[in-house]
N, C-alpha and C positions, 0 to 999 in steps of 0.2 A: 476445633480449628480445621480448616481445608487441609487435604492431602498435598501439596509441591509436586507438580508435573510440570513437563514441559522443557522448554530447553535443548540444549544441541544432544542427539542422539547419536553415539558414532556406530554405524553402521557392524557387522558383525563381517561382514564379507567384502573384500576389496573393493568393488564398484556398489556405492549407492541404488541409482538407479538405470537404465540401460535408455539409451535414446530410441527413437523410434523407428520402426521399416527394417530400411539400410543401415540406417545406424544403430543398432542392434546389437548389442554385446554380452556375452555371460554376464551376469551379476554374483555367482559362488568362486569366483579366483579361475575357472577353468581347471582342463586337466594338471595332475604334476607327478615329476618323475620320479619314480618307486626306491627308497631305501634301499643302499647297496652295501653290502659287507664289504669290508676290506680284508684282505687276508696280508699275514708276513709280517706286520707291525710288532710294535713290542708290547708287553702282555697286556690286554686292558684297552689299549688304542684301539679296537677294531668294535667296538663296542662303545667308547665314546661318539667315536664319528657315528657310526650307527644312530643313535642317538639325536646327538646334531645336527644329522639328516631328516631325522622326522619329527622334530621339535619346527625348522624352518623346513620345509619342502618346497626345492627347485622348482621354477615354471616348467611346463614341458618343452621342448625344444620345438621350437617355429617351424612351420614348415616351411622350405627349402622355396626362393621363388621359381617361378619357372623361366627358361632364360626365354630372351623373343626371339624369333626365330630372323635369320638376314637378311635383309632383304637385295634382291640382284644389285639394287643400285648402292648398295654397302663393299660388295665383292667385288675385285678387278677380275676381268674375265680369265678364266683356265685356258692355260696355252698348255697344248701338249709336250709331250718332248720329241715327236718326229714334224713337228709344226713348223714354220720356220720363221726368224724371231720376230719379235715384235718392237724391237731396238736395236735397228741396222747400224746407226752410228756408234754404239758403244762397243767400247771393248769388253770382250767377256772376263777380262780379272777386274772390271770397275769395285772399286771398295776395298782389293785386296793389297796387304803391304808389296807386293812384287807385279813384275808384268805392269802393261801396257794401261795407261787412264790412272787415273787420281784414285790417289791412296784409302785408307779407312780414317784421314781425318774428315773427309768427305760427307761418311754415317754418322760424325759426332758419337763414336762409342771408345774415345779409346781409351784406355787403362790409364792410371795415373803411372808416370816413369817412377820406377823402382830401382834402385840402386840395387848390385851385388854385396856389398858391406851392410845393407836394410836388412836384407833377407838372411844373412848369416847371424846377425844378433837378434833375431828370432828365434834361429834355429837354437844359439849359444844360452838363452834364456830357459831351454827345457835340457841343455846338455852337462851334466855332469862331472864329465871328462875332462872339461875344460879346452878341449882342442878347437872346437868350431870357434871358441872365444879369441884365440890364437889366431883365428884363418879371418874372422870379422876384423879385429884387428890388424893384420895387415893388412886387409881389403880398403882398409879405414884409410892408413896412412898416403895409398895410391890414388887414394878421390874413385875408387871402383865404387 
């Protein structure tokens, strides 16, 4: 009787076969990152991971891409500081909660409002003592 060949072969090594040229790829898994001991565990544990480590071995870690570099028409131009400005009609606290021109709701950054009695049953949540529970508490009862 004939031998039985044939059939799906699965491969030994992550990628089949590698495309061509440019498209080009390792076909053995590529490099991978080298078994590391753990120290400090409890007894036996630095030798299972050990283990675990190199039963599955990690991909090696990608390389980093490289950023693109800016281009001038990315960047508003560098004004100095003995220059003189380049926004005559604003005022110089624009954005800030005090002084002259529209406040930091302007930047859309501002913090959600936080109550005084929020913040003390936080604090009465890690406190012991039970005093800050006290101080949350009346902070409570004033609408603070």
């Amino acid at each position: 009787m004939a031998e039985q060949r044939g059939g799906y072969r699965r491969p030994a090594n992550p990628a089949p076969v590698s495309g061509p040229g440019a498209l080009s790829r390792r076909t053995d898994g590529g490099p991978t990152q080298g078994a590391r001991y753990m120290r400090g565990g409890s007894y036996g544990e630095g030798q299972e991971l050990m283990g675990l480590q190199q039963a599955a071995p990690m991909a090696a870690s990608p390389q980093a891409p490289t950023p693109m570099a800016a281009t001038p028409r990315e960047l508003p131009p560098v004004v100095g500081l003995t220059e003189p400005t380049q926004r005559p009609d604003e005022a110089p606290t624009f954005g800030m909660p005090f002084g002259a021109g529209p406040g930091p709701e302007v930047l859309g950054l501002q913090a959600p409002e936080r109550r005084l009695s929020d913040i003390f049953m936080q604090i009465a949540a890690n406190d012991k003592s039970g005093e800050s529970n006290a101080i949350a508490q009346f902070l409570m009862d004033r609408n603070l």
